[in-house]
C-alpha positions in Angstrom: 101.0 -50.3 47.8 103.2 -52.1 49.9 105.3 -52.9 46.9 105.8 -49.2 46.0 105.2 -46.6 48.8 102.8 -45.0 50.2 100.5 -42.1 49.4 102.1 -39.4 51.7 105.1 -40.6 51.5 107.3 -42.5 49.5 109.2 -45.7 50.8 106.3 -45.9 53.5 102.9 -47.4 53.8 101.9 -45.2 56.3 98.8 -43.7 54.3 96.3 -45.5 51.7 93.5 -44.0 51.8 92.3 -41.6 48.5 93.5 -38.1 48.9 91.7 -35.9 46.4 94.1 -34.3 44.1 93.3 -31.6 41.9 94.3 -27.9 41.0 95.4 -26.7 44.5 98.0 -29.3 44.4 101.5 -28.9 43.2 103.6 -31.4 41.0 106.8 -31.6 42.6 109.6 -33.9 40.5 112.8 -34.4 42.8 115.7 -36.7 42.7 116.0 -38.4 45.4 119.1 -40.0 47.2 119.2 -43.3 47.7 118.0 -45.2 51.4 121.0 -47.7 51.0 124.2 -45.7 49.9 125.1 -48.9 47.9 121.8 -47.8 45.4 121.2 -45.5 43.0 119.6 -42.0 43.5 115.8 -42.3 42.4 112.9 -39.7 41.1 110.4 -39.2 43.5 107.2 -37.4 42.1 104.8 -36.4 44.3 102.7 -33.5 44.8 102.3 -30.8 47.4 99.1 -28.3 48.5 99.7 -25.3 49.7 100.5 -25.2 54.3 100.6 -28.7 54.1 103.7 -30.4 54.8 103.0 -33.9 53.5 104.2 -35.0 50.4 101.5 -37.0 48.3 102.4 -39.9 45.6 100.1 -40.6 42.6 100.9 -43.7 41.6 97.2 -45.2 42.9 95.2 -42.2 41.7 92.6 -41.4 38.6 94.2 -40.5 35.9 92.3 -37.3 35.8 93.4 -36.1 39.4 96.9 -36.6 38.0 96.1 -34.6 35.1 94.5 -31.7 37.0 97.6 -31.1 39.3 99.3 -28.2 38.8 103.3 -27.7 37.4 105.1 -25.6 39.1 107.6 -23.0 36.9 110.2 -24.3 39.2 109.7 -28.0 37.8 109.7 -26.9 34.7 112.8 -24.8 34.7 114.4 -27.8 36.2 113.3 -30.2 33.5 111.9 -30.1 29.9 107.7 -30.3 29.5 108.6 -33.4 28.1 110.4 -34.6 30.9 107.6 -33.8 33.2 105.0 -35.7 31.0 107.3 -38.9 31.0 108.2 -38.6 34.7 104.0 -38.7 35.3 102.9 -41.4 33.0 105.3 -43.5 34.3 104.1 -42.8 37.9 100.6 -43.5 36.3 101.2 -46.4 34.7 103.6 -48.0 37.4 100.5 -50.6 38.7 99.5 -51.0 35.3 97.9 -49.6 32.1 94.3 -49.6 33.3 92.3 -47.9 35.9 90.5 -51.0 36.6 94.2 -53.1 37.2 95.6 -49.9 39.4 91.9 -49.5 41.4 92.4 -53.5 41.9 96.2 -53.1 43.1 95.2 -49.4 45.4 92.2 -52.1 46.9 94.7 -55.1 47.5 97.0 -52.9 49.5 94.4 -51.1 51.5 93.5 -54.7 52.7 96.6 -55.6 53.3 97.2 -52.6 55.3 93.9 -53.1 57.0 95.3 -56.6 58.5 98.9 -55.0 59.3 97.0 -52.7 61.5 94.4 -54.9 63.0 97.5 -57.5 63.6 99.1 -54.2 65.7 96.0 -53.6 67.6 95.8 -56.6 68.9 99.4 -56.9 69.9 99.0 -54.0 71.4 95.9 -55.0 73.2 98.0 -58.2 74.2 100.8 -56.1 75.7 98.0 -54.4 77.8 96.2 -57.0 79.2 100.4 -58.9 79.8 101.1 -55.4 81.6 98.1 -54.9 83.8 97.8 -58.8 84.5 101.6 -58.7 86.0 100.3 -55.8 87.9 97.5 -58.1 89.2 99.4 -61.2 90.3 
């Protein structure tokens, strides 16, 4: 994930951890501007649920949560049906052409997120003890 985004929020790695996806959920296809103006604007896909603000990407999911999502009319009167089936099976197939290589890849980032946030804890933790030792001495 660290490579691609995260699953809130694309461009972050804020959020790993399986979300389940299904019929409450809402495709949402957008395009996006670009973070460095010197890039090109992008297509974010993601999906929405209903009162929830957070913006979910699908890349690391089962196929068959991606399938189960809901398409808005306002997607599709934005884009062709076609469209909207090539915009999600490139989002599905962006780790790879298996579930067992993208299940590998979602696994490798949540352990790489896992140390990234222990490594911050402990800094953290550091800073502390630095603080209340100066207080100390």
């Amino acid at each position: 994930m660290a490579a691609r985004g995260d699953l809130r929020c694309p461009g972050r790695i804020a959020a790993i951890e399986s979300r389940p996806c299904g019929r409450e959920h809402e495709l949402q296809i957008e395009l996006a501007p670009p973070i460095d103006p010197e890039d090109q604007p992008h297509w974010d896909v993601s999906c929405t649920k209903e009162n929830d603000p957070e913006r979910y990407g699908l890349d690391l999911f089962r196929w068959e949560e991606w399938l189960a999502i809901r398409v808005p009319q306002s997607v599709l009167e934005k884009m062709s049906a076609t469209d909207v089936v090539a915009h999600r099976v490139w989002e599905m197939t962006f780790y790879g052409f298996t579930q067992e290589k993208i299940a590998e890849d979602a696994r490798e980032f949540a352990a790489e997120r896992e140390i990234t946030e222990e490594a911050a804890l402990e800094k953290r933790e550091h800073r502390k003890k630095g603080k209340n030792g100066a207080e100390q001495g």
